[in-house]
C-alpha positions in Angstrom: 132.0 45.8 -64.1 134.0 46.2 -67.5 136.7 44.0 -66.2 134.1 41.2 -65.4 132.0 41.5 -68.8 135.3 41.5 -70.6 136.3 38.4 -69.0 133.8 36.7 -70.5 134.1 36.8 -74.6 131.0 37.5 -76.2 129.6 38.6 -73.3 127.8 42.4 -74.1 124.5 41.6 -72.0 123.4 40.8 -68.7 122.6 41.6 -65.4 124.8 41.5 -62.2 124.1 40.8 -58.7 125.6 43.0 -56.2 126.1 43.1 -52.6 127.9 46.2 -51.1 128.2 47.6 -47.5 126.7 51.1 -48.4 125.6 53.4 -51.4 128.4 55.4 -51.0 130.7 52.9 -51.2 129.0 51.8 -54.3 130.2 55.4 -55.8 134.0 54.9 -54.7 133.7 51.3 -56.1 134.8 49.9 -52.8 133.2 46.4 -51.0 131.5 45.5 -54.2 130.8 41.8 -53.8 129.3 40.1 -57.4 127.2 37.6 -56.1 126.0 36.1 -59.8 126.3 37.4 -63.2 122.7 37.0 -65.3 123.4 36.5 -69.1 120.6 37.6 -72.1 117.8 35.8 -70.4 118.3 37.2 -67.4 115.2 39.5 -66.4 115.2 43.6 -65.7 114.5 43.2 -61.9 113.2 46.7 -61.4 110.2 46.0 -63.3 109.2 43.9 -60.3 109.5 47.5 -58.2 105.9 48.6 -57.1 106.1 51.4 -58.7 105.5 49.8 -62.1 102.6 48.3 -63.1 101.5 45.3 -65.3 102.0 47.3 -68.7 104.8 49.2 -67.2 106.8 46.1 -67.0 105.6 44.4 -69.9 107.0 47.7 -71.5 110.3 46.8 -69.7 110.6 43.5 -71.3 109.5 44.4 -74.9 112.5 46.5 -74.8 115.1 44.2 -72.8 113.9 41.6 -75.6 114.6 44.2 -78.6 118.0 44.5 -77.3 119.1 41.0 -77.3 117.4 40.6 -80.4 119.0 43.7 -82.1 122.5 42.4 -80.9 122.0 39.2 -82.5 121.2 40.5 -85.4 124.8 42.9 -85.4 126.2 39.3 -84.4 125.1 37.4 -87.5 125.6 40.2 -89.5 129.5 40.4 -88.3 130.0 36.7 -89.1 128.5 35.0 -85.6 127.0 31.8 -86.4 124.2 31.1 -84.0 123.9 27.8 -81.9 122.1 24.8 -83.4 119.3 23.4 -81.7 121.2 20.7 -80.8 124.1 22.5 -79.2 121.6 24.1 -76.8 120.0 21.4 -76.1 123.5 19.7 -75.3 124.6 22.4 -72.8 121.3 22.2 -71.5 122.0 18.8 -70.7 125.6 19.8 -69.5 124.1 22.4 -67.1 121.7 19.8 -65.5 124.6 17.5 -65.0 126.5 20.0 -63.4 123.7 21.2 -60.9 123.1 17.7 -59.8 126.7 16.8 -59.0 126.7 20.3 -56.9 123.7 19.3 -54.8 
């Protein structure tokens, strides 16, 4: 997982999506298929688990959240200038492009 995230500059949180033959071969790192990688806004999925209730998960979230925001604040602080409106709303654009011409 290391070598993946580290692939990627700038990327320090996220979520990956995993298929593997068995648990144990989970353990031994063996089989492990990364189906899609999930960047900041990507949600905690557990908190969909049954176990957890409404609060629980909103719990979840409030944390997940206080992460990315405490990590963009060590970014700016360290020189990181964040993204104008207008360069999200270009890769936005970008993105949409791209998804059409792969349908």
């Amino acid at each position: 997982m290391n070598a993946i995230c580290t692939a990627y500059d700038g990327f320090d949180f996220g979520r990956f999506d995993v298929r593997v033959p068995s648990a144990e071969a989970l353990r031994r790192g063996e089989g492990i298929r990364v189906l899609e990688v999930n960047g900041v806004t990507s949600e905690a999925t557990h908190m969909y688990d049954p176990r957890y209730g409404y609060f629980a998960a909103q719990a979840i979230l409030r944390r997940q959240w206080k992460l990315a925001f405490d990590l963009a604040e060590e970014r700016i602080g360290g020189g990181v200038r964040p993204a104008t409106l207008s360069q999200i709303l270009h890769a936005v654009r970008v993105e949409r492009r791209a998804r059409r011409g792969a349908a």
